[in-house]
N, C-alpha and C positions, 0 to 999 in steps of 0.2 A: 720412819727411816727414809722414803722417798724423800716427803717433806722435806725434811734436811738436806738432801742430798740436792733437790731443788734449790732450797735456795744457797745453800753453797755456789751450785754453777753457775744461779744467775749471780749472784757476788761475782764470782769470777769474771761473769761478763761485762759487769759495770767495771769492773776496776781493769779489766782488759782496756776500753773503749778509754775510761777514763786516762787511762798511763799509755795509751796511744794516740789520743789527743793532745795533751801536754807537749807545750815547747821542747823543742829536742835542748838540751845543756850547752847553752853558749860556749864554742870551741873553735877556737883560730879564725882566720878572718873572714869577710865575706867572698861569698862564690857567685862565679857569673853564670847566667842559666840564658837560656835565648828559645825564645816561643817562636819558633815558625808557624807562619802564615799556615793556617786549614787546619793545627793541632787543636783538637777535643780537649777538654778537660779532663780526660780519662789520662789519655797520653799527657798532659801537664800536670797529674798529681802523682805518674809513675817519675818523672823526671825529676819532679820536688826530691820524692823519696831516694832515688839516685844519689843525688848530689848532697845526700847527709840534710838537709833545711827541715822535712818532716820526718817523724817516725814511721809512719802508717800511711799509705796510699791508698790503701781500701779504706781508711776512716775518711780521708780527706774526699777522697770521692762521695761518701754517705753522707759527710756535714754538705757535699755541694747540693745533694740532692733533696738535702733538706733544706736547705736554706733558700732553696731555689735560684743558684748562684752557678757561675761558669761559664755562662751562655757569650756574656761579654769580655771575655777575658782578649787584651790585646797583643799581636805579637811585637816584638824585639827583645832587645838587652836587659838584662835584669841583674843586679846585684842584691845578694840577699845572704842572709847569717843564719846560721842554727840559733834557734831560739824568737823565731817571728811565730807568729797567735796564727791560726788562721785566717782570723778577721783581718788582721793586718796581710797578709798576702795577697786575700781575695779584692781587698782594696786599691791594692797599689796595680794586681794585675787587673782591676776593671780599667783604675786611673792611668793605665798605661804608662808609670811609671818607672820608663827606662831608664840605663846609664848613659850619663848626657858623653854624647861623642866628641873627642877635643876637637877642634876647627879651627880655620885659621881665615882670619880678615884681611880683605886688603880694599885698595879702593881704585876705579879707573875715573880720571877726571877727563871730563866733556870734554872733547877737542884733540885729546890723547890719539896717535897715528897709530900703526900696528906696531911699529917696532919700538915704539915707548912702554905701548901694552905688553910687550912680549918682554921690556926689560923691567920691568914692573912687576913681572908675574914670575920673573926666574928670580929676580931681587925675596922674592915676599917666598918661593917655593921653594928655593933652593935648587933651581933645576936652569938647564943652558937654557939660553933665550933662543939659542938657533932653533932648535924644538918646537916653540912655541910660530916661531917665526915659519920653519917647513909647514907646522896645521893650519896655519892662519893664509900662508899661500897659496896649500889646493883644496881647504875643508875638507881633506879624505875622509869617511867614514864618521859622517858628523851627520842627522835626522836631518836639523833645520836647515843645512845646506836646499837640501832638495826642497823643503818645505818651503823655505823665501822665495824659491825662484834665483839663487845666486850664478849669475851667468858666469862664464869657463871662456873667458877671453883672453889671448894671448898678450891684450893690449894694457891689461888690466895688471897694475904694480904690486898688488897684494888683495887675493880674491876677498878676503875677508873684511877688510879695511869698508869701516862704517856701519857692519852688522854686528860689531863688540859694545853693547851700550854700555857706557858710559855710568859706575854705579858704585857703590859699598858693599862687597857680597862678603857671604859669611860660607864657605866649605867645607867640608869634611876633613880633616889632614891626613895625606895620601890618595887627595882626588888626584886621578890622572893629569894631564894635560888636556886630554879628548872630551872630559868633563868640565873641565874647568872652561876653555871655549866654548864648550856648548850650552849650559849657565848662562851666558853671557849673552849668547844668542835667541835662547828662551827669554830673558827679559828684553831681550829687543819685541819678538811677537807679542809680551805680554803687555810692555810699555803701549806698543802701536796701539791695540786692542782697548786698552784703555781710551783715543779718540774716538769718541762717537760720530758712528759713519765716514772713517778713514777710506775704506776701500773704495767706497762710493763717490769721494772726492776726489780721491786718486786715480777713476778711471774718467770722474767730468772735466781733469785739467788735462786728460791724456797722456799720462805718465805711467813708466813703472815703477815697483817699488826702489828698484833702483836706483832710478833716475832723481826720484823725490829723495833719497839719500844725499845722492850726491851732491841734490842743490841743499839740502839742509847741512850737509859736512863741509860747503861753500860759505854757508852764516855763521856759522858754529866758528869759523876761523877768522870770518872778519869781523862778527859784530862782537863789543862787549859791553854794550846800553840793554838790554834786555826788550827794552819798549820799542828799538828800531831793526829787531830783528825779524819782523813780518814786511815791513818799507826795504830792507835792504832785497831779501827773497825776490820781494814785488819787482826790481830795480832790475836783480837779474833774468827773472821771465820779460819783461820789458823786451832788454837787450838781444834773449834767446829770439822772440818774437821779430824782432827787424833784421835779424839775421847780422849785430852786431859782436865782434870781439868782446869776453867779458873782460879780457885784461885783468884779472883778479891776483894781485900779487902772493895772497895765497897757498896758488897753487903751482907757481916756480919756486915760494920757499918748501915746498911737498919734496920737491925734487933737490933739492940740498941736502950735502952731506949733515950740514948744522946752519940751524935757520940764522939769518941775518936782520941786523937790528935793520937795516934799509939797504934794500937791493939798488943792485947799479946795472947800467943801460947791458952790458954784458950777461948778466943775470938772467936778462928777459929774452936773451935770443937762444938759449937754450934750447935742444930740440928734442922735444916727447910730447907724444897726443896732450900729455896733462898742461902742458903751455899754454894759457890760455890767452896768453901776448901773440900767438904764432897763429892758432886756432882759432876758428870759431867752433860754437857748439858747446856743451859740455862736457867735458874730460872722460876719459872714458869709465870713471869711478869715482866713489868716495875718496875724498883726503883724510879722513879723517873719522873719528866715531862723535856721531852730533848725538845733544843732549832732548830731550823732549821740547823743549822750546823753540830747537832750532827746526826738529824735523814738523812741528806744528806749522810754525813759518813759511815753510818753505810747501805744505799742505793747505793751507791760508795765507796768501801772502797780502800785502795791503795795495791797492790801486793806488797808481799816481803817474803823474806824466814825468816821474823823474829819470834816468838813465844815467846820470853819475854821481858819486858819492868821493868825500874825500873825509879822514880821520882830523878833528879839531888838533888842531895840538897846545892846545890849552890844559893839559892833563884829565879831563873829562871823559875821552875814549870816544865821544861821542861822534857826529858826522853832520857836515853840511852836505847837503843836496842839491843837485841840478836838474835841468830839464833840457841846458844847451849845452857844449864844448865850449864857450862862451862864459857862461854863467860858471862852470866847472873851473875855468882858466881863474874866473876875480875867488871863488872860494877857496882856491890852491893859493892862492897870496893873503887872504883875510889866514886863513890857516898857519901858513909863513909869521903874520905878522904877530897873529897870537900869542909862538915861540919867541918873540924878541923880549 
């Protein structure tokens, strides 16, 4: 009689385990579950059981502890259905197999000013550009403000102008504003970072990081030869060096309502530090957000005894170069004559 009654209850027990094991009956659709970060597999197999996906939390617990499984389980988003194996859970949550988050692309091209950026990102967000434009003027409450070193100059058109690189980013949809600038600034330190021994160059040319923007967002807008954009760099440390005007027309089209195919003598007598007709020195800022290329250049720029440069106007983009006002004068008519 024991006998029997033995193995009756271990019957029972198998077929407990057994029919608690089993897929719970595929019913309506899947359910989102979310592993936070420091949860045990104890607390994610009571959750399973929660959310209808298994039967049995204390079986799911004993298959982990038999299987020697749990340990790696990863957190986020999970979508999952009644009627998953165990096997199949334990997999998906080792493979950290979350629900992919919809995101939205956009892209900032090289050379882009702040306020193109900022019409770019309300175009692509759905959100005022003035917003974008207010964080982009005092980086309130942004990490890498502080981290670059971004000086707080009253002289300065748009504090941020030049530390937006220039890229293809992929975000979250419903990243803030606050995020989405600061993205954009993270790949600036990560871009830099990728130069081997940037910082070490930038304190043997005696520069800040700044400063090396500013002349790199100087190339970024005049050159578009790729190869002459470490000689054009070189042309304006030249200039800085003897204490000449860069004259970079550049940076009075910076200061236009909307840039002009060719500035006229009126143009250039405009008055703000960024004038570099008016000025000597460097402007007080970036114009612009330069691409790796430019800020490479402008980190390495190429020796030469040149000090002026004029655009071919042969359709090429390219540039002849000088070494006199002279020599500058017959390549502004070689250039002239190229358009005939």
């Amino acid at each position: 009689m024991i006998l029997l009654l033995l193995v009756v209850l271990a019957g029972a027990g198998i077929w407990y385990i057994w029919n608690g094991m089993k897929p719970v009956e595929p019913s309506g659709p899947a359910v989102k579950i979310t592993i936070e970060k420091g949860m045990g597999s104890s607390e994610i197999a009571d959750l399973l059981e929660r959310t209808g996906i298994i039967r049995s939390a204390l079986l799911f617990k004993g298959y982990l502890k038999w299987t020697n499984e749990g340990s790696q389980f990863k957190a986020g988003t999970y979508s999952a259905a009644p009627g998953a194996t165990y096997d199949n859970l334990i997999a998906r949550l080792n493979a950290g197999d979350v629900v992919k988050k919809e995101t939205v692309v956009f892209t900032i091209p090289e050379g882009y000013t702040v306020k193109q950026i900022a019409d770019r990102l309300a175009q692509t967000w759905g959100t005022d550009a003035a917003l974008f434009v207010s964080l982009m003027d005092t980086g309130a409450e942004l990490r890498e403000t502080d981290l670059l070193g971004i000086p707080q100059d009253k002289g300065i058109r748009h504090r941020l102008e030049g530390y937006l690189f220039p890229e293809t980013y992929e975000l979250v949809k419903g990243s803030t504003p606050q995020q989405i600038v600061e993205k954009m600034m993270e790949e600036l330190e990560k871009r830099l970072d990728s130069v081997s021994g940037w910082q070490a160059k930038l304190k043997a040319r005696g520069l800040t990081l700044h400063e090396l923007l500013t002349v790199a967002s100087l190339v970024e807008r005049e050159v578009v030869v790729d190869s002459e954009r470490p000689l054009v760099a070189g042309v304006i440390y030249n200039r800085l060096d003897k204490g000449q005007k860069l004259e970079i027309d550049a940076t009075v089209q910076y200061l236009l309502p909307q840039p002009k195919e060719r500035l006229l003598y009126k143009d250039l007598e405009v008055k703000s530090p960024y004038n570099t007709y008016r000025n000597t020195g460097l402007p007080p800022g970036p114009i612009c957000s330069p691409g790796l290329a430019s800020i490479k250049a402008a980190l390495e720029p190429e020796a030469s005894d040149y000090y002026y440069y004029v655009t071919k106007k042969d359709g090429s983009h390219a540039h002849l170069f000088a070494k006199t006002y002279k020599e500058h004068l017959a390549n502004i008519q070689k250039s002239r004559e190229a358009a005939q």
